[in-house]
N, C-alpha and C positions, 0 to 999 in steps of 0.2 A: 455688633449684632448680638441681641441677647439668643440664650441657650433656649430650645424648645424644651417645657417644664414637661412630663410625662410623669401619669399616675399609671397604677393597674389595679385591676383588679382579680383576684384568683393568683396567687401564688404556689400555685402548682408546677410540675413539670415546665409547661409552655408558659407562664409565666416570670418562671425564675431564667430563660432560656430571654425572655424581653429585658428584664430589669440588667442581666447580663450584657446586654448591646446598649440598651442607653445608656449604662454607667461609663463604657469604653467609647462611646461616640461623642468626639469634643465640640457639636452642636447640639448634646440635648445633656439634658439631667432626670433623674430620678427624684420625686417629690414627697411619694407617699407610695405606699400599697395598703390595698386592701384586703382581707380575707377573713373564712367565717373560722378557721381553725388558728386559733393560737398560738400554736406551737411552729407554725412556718416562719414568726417575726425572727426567731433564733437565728433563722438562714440571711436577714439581710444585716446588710453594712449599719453598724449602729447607731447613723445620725439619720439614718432615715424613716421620718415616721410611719406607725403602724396603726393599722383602724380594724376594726371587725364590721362595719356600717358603712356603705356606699355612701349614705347622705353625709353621715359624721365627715367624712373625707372628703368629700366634693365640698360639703362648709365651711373646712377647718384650713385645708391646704390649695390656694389658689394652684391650677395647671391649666397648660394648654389643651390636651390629650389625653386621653383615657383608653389605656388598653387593656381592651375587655378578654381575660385569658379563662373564663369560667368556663361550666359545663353547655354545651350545646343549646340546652333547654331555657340555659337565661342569657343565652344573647340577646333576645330582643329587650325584655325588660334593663339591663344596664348599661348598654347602648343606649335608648331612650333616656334613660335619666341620666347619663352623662350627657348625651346632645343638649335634653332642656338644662343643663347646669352651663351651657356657655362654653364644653365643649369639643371638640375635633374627636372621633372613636378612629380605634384601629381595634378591628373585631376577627379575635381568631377561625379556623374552619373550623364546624360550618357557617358562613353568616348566620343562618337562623334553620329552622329543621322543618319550613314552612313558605311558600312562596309571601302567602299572608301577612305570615313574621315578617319576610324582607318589606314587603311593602311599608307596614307601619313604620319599622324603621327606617325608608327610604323619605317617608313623608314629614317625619318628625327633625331629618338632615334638611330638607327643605323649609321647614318651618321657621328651623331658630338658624339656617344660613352655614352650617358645618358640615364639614366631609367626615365620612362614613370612608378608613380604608380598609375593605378585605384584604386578609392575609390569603397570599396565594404564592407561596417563596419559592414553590418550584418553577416556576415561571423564569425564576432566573439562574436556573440551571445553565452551564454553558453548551449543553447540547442542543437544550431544546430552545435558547435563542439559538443557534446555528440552523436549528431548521427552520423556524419562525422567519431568520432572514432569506431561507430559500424561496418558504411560500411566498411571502412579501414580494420579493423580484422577482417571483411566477416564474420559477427555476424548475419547479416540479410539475407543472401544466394542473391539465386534470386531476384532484384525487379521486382512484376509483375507489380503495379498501381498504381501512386503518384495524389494525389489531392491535388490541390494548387488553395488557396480561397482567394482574395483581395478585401475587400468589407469598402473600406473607403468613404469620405465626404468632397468636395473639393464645399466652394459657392460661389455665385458672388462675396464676400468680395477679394477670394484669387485670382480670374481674373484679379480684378481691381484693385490690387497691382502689377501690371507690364505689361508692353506691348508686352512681349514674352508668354505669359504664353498663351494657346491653340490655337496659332499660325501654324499652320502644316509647316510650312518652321522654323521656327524658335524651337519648340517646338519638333516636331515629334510624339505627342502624348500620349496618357498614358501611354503605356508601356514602354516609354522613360524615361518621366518627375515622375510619379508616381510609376510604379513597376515593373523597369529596375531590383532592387534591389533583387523582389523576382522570377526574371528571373535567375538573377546569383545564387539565393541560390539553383534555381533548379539544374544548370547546375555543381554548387560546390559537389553537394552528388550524382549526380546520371549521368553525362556527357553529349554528346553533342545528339542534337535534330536531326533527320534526316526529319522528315516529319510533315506538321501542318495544319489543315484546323479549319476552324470559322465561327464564326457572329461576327458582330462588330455592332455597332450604338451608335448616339448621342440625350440622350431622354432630360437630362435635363438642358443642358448648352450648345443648337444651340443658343442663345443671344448671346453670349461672348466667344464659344471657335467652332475654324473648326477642331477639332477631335473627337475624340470617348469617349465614357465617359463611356462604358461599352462594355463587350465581352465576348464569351467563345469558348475556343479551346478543340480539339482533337489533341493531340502530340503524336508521336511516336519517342522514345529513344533508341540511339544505341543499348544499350542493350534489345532490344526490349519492354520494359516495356513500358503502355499506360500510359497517361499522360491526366490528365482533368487540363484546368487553366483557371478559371472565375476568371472576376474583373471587377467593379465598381467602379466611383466614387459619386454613386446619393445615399449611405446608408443615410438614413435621420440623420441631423442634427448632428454624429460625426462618426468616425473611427469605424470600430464595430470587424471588424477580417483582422489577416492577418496569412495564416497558412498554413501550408505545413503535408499532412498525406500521411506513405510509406506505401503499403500493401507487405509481402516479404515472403519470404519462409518460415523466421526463425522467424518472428515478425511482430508486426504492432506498427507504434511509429506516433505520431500524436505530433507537433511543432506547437502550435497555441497562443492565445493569441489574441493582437490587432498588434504584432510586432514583431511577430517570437519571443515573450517573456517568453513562457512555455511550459515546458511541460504535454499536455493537457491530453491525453491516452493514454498506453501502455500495450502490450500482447508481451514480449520478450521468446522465450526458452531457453536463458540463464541469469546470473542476470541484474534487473533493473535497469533503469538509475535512479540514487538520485531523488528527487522531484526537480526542478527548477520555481522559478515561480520571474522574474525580475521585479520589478514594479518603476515606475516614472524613466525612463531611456528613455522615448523617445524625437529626437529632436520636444521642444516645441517652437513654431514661433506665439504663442499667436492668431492668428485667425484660426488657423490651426496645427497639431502634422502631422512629416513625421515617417522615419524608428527610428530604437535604435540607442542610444547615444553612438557612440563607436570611435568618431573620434580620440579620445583621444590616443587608440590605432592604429590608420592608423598614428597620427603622429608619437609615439613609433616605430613604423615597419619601416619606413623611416629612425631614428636617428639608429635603429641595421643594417639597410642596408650597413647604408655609414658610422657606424665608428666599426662596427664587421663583416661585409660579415654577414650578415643575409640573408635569403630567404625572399624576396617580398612576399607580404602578397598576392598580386592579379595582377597580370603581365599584358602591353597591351595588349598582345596574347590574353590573359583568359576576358579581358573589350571587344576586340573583336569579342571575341565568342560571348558573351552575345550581342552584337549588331547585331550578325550574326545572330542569334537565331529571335529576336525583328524583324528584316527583313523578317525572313523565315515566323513567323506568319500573320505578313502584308500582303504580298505575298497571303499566304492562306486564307485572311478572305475576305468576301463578305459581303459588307454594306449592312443591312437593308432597 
């Protein structure tokens, strides 16, 4: 069987975090990357080649895959033109910063007949499959109230490392750039959000960022269960929680940690989940830690897509819910 050939594009942080799993995954390879800065070619292994031009690469170096590690703002554009190039994206969070965005790119995956895979890594957290498979076998009955807590530390160091970062055109804001991820993990156990109201403001980073740096909503869940979701990114000085607590009929399971990494508390009525407690798994970027390290497995899910018919780990559809979601809260919140 041959190796799945994988390009990128954006060798950045999250980038350099993919080209490090396909090169260690003995079903795919690294073919090429792409980037507009030249000084990142230093960082890769040196037979592989380097482009500064989306087109020039996709011409020059056939691949399967193209994973799109760029900023927010050009998901959709190089997603598109890797689809019409012939092929398969794996598009980091956020899919796009635009229901619209996803659409085009969901249509343009239709067109030329290629998967579109959102990155959604914490999904495969081991706690929160352990509650996934609670909901699943309807172990927890009812959800009546999920609380979901993000209270990380993003400072001037991490602004000043790029010209997109709290850009509202280019960035879309926190819940994009920072906790898209624990938007998906709400909508992964518990489904789609019908209704959202807020506050929003930006207390400690109006110097250097035109978004919000903190919020808290009121949601309402298909299945009617309430939903509270605060986030921050002014915690003094590092990450301090990121955590999701269900209240249910049959139980209460509380997913906390700094990184959806443990689990914190539980009162189940029937048996308990094992202890789980993940530690030094997060992606580290040295002036800054984002979600769990698990890209290793979003590349794995791609290589069983395209040489077993596997199930996608996290479909456009489902990366555009989660953007639908991100919208509907915007929509609802009133600045400060």
């Amino acid at each position: 069987m041959n190796k799945i050939r994988f390009s990128i594009i954006g060798f950045g942080n999250i980038g350099r975090r993919h080209a490090e799993h396909i090169l260690q995954n003995p079903a795919t390879e690294l073919v090429a990357v792409c980037d507009i800065n030249p000084q990142v070619k230093a960082l890769l292994p040196q037979d592989i080649p380097f482009y500064g031009s989306l087109e020039v690469m996709l011409k020059h170096t056939p691949a399967d895959v193209l994973c799109v590690c760029t900023p927010n703002y050009l998901h959709e554009p190089h997603t598109i033109t890797g689809l019409k190039a012939g092929l398969h994206t794996v598009v980091e969070k956020p899919m796009a910063i635009s229901v619209a965005q996803c659409d085009r790119m969901i249509a343009a995956a239709e067109q030329t007949g290629k998967t579109i895979f959102a990155v959604k890594q914490n999904r495969y957290n081991p706690p929160v499959q352990a509650v996934k498979k609670l909901i699943t076998n309807h172990e927890l009955g009812d959800i009546y109230m999920i609380q979901v807590n993000c209270f990380w530390n993003r400072g001037d160091a991490y602004y000043a490392g790029s010209d997109w970062r709290g850009k509202k055109e280019k960035d879309g804001g926190c819940l994009f750039t920072q906790f898209s991820h624990f938007v998906d993990i709400l909508y992964y156990l518990n489904g789609p959000v019908t209704a959202a109201e807020g506050r929003i403001n930006n207390f400690a980073h109006q110097h250097n960022s035109e978004v919000e740096d903190t919020g808290s909503f009121v949601l309402k869940a298909a299945n009617n269960a309430i939903i509270n979701f605060n986030f921050t990114t002014c915690s003094y000085q590092r990450n301090m929680e990121g955590s999701i607590t269900l209240f249910a009929e049959k139980g209460t399971v509380k997913i906390g940690g700094q990184y959806l990494n443990t689990i914190e508390y539980q009162q189940l009525s029937g048996a308990g989940l094992p202890p789980i407690n993940i530690t030094a798994k997060a992606n580290d970027y040295g002036l800054y830690q984002g979600s769990m390290s698990n890209h290793d497995k979003v590349i794995q899910n791609v290589a069983d897509v395209l040489n077993h018919n596997h199930p996608v780990m996290t479909s456009a559809y489902e990366g555009r819910e989660v953007v639908r979601i991100i919208e509907q809260m915007y929509k609802g919140a009133i600045k400060l």
